[in-house]
N, C-alpha and C positions, 0 to 999 in steps of 0.2 A: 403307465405302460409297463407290462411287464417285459425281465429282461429272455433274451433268448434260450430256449429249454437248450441244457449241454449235452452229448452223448460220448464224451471221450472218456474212454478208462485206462489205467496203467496198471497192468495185473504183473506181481513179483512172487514167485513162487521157485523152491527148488526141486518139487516134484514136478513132473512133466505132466502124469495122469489129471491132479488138479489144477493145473493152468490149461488143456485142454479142456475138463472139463467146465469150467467156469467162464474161460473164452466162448464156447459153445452159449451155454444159458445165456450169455449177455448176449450176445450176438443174436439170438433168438427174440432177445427183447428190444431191438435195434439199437445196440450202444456198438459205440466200434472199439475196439479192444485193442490193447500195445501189451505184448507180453514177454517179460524178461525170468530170466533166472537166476539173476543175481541184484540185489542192490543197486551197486556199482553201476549196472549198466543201464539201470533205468536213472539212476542220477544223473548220467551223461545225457541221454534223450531228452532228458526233462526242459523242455523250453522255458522261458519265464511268464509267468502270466498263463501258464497251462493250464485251457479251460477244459478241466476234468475233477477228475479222483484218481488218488495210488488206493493200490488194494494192497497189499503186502502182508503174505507169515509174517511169522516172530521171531521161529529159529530157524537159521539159513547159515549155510556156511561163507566164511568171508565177514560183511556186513549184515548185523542180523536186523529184525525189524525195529528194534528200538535204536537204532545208530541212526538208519534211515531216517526217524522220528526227527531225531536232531539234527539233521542234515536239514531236513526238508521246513522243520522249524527255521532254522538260520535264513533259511532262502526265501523262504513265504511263509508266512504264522498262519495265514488263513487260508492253504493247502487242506483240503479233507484230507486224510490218512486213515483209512480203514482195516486194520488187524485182525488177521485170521490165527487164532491161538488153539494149542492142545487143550485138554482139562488143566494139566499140570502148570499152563501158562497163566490161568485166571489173575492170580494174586498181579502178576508182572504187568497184566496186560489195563490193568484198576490202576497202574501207576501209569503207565503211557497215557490212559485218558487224564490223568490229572498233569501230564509233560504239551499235551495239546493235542493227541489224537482224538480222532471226529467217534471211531465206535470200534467196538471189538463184536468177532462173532466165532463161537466155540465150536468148533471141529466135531462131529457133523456138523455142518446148518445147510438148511432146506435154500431151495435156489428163490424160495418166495423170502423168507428173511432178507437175504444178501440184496434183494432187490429193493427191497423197502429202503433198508438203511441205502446203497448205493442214491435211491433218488432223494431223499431227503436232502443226502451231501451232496448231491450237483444242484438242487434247490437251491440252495446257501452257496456254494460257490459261483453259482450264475450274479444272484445278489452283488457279491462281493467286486465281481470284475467290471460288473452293470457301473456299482459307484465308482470305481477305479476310474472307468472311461468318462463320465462325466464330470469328475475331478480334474483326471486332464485335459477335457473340455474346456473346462473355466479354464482352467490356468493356461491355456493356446490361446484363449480367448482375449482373457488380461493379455498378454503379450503381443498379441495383434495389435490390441486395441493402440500401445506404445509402438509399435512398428512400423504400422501403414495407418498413419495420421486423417483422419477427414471424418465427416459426421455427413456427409452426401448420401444419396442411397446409394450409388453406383458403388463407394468404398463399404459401405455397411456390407454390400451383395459380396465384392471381393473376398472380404473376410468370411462372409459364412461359407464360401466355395472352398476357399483355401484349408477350411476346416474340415469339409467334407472330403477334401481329395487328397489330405496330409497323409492320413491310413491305409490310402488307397493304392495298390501295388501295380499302377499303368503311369505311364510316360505325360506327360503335361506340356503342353505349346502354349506358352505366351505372349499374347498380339499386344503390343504399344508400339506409339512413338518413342521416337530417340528423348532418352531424358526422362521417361516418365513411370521408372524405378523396376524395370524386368527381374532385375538382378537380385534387388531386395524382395518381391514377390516370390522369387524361387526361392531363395534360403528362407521365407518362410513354410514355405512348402516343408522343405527337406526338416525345419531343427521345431515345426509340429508331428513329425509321425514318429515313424518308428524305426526310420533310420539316422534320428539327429545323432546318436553316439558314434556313428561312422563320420566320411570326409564327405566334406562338399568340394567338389572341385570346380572349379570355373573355366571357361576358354571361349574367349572373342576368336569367334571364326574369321572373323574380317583382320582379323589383327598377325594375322599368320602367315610367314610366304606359302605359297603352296607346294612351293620344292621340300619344304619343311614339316609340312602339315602331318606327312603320315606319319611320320617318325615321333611327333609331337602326340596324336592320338592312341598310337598305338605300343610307341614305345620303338627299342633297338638292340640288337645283339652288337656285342663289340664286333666292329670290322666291318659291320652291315652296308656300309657307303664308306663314302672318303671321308673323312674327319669326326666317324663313329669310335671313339675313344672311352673304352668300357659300356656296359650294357643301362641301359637308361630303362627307367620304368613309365610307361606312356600313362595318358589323363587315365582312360579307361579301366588299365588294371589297378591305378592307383585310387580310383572312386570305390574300389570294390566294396561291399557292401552299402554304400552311403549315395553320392547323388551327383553326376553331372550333369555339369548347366553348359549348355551350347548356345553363347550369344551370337546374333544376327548369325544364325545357319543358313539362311539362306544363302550366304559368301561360301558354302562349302561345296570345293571342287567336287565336279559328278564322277570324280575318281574315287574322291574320299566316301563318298556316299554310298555306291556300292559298299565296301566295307563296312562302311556304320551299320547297314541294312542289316549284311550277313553278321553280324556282330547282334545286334538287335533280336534276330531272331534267335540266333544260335547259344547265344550267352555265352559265348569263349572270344578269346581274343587271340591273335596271334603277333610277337613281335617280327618287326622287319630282321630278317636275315636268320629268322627260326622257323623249322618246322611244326615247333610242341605248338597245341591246344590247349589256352591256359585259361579254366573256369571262371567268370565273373558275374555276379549280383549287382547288377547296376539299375538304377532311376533314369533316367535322361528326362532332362527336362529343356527345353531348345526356347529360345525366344528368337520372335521376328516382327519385323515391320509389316513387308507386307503379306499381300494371301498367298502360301505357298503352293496352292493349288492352281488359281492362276501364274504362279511361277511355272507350276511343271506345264500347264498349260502352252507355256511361254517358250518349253526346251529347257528352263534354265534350273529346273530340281525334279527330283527322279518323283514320280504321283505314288509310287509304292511306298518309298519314306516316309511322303508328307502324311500319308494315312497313321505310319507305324508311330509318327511322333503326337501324332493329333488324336488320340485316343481320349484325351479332356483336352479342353480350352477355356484359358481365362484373358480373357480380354480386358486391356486397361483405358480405360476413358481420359483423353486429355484433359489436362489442366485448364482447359478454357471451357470444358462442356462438367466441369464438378466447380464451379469458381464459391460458392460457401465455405469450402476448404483453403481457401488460400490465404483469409487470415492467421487461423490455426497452422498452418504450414509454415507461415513466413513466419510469424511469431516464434517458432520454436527455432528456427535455423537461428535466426537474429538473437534468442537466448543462447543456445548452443555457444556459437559462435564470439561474442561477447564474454560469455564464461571461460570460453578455451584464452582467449585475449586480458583479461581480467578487468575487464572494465562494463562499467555499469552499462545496461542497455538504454539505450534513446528513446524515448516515445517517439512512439508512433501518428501521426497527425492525423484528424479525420482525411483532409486532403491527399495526403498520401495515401491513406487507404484506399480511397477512391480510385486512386490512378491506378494501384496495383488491381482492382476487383476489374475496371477496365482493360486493362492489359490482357493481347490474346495469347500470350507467352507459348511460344515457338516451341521454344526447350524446354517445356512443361516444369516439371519439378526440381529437375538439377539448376535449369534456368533462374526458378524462381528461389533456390538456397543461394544460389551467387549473390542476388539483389537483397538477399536476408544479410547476406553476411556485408555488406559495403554496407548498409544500413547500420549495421551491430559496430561497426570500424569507424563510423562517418565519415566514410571515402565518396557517400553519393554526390553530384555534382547535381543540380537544378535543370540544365539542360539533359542530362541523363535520366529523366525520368522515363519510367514507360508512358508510351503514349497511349490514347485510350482506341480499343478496337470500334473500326465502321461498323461491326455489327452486333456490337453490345447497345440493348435500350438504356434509358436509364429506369426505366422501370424494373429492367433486371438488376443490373447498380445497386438501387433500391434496397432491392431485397435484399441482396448478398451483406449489404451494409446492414442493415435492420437484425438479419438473421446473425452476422456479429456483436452486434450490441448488444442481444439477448444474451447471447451466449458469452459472453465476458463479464455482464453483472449477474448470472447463473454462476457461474464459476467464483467471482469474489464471494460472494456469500452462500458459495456451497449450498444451494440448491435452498435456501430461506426466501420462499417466495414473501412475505410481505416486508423483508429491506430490498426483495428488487423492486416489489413493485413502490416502495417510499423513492425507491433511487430512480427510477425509471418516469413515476410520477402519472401510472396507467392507471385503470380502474383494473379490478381483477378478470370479468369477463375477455378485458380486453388483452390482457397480458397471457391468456388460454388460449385463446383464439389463435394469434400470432407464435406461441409455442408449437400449438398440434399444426398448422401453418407448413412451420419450418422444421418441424420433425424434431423439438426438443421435450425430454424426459426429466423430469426432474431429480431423481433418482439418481441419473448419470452425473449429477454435480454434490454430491453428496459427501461431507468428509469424509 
């Protein structure tokens, strides 16, 4: 697949007639054009990861084209940098190509030259960003993979959403039960795109008086209320640039809501007991339980919000309808856990397995780290087991047990299908079968 054709240019000129001019010709040829007259000022503009070309003279007053060269070397080595030189520049400009400029072109040149070289260099720099994104592809990808633990297809699906909407510059609602990881789904949101160098800020809407609330979202001028003691900076302006998570929003007063709304649209905030308008870049990302549409339905949340916040939706499947996952889950809390303690972890019993694969665990995945960690401690008590759900078969049981076994002698020998299958003691037809079955890759156990 190839990568997306670029049209940005950054033209640096200190005559006016030839950055008119040359703006014109591009623009004719449909590139969109940023044109400066000094250096300086296209270094400032210059975003990172800017998918274009610099065009740039040589001699300019201030920063000439060769400083720029090193500038923009330090900053991005694989930046095209295109040099427009006198005659007298030739020699200077034979050394810039060898400092890492893309091409020079000598004073006349024809607006069909400039265009040749121009596309060549957005050619190669489309390349360059193409790999850039799929590098940090894998590597959000690795990092999921460690983050939101499971081999279910429901978490497989989470993850490739999550990836798709880390980039994505709209607001995110996400629907789970209590317990079953909103919070860590959002920050994976936020530290995959392109606001992880900003904050993340959190706030349990439920967890707030509502005498308190606004002053908490939006912030305070000293004196604003009775016991406003110096100027407080609220969630909002303090996410700027990066990502607020608004848990269980559905708890937020329809007082507050209005605000959020006009804040939402508006991208300014204003603190209580201030008149100024103060600009913000912000994510929102809101988790809830249940449908906020039938809330607004309900009277109980404004329908206008619910749309502004529900622009993507990811939806988390409780721990009783992904139960393949809850070996690998428990397993790692009970490691975790154990390690933080310093003591060896317990095995684990077929029996106990069993209980926990029956188990229709209420409090999904917080629930089932607490049961990791009594297990990792040897705090469980025999009567304390989970009991097994009325509406688990054991044919499901089954499975989920089966579909562990595979995948724990996958993992000891690192993806060596013939010591699983010595270990296992299957014929190979059969150990493929029960692989493609349960959705195991070999590949994925691989040292």
């Amino acid at each position: 697949m190839n990568p997306t054709p670029l049209r940005d240019v950054m033209l640096v000129d200190d005559e006016a007639s030839i950055r008119d001019a040359v703006t014109q010709w591009l623009g004719l040829s449909g590139f969109t054009v940023t044109s400066h007259d000094r250096a300086e000022a296209c270094l400032a503009a210059l975003a990172a990861d800017f998918p274009g070309v610099v065009i740039s003279d040589v001699r300019m007053p201030g920063m000439d084209g060769l400083q720029l060269l090193e500038q923009l070397q330090a900053r991005d080595p694989q930046l095209p940098l295109i040099l427009l030189t006198g005659h007298g520049d030739v020699p200077m400009a034979v050394q810039a190509l060898q400092g890492g400029a893309y091409d020079f072109l000598e004073k006349p040149f024809s607006p069909d030259t400039l265009l040749s070289s121009l596309r060549r260099a957005l050619d190669k720099r489309a390349l360059v960003l193409e790999n850039r994104r799929l590098q940090a592809r894998a590597s959000h990808q690795d990092r999921l993979q460690a983050d939101l633990l499971g081999h279910s297809p429901g978490m497989q699906q989470l993850r490739r959403q999550i990836l798709d909407l880390a980039s994505l510059p709209v607001n995110v609602l996400i629907r789970g039960e209590t317990g079953s990881g909103k919070e860590r789904v959002a920050r994976c949101l936020h530290e995959c795109g392109p606001r992880a160098a900003k904050p993340f800020v959190a706030l349990n809407c439920a967890a707030i008086p509502e005498a308190l609330f606004e002053a908490e979202l939006f912030g305070h001028e000293s004196g604003a209320f009775t016991g406003a003691q110096g100027k407080r900076i609220g969630k909002l302006e303090h996410a700027h640039g990066g990502t607020l998570f608004l848990d269980e929003i559905e708890s937020l007063p329809l007082a507050q809501q209005a605000k959020l709304l006009r804040v939402i649209q508006e991208q300014t905030v204003e603190r209580l007991g201030s008149n100024q308008s103060i600009a913000i870049d912000v994510r929102i990302v809101a988790a809830t339980k249940p449908d906020l549409l039938q809330e607004a339905r309900a009277g109980r949340f404004r329908e206008d919000l619910a749309y502004r916040l529900n622009v993507a939706e990811l939806r988390l499947a409780p721990l009783r309808d992904r139960r393949e996952d809850i070996p690998l889950l428990f397993e790692h809390f009970a490691a975790h856990s154990a390690a933080r303690a310093g003591r060896e972890l317990p095995r684990l019993s077929a029996t106990r397995l069993a209980q926990l694969l029956s188990h229709d665990w209420p409090g999904n995945v917080r629930e089932l780290a607490n049961a990791a960690e009594r297990h990792a401690l040897g705090l469980e008590a025999p009567e304390a087991t989970p009991a097994a759900s009325p509406g688990t078969s054991l044919a499901a049981q089954q499975e989920a047990f089966e579909a562990q076994c595979l995948r724990a002698a996958l993992s000891r020998h690192h993806g060596d299908i013939k010591a699983v299958l010595a270990e296992l003691q299957l014929p190979r037809r059969t150990l493929n079968e029960k692989m493609q079955r349960h959705g195991l890759q070999r590949e994925d156990f691989l040292a």
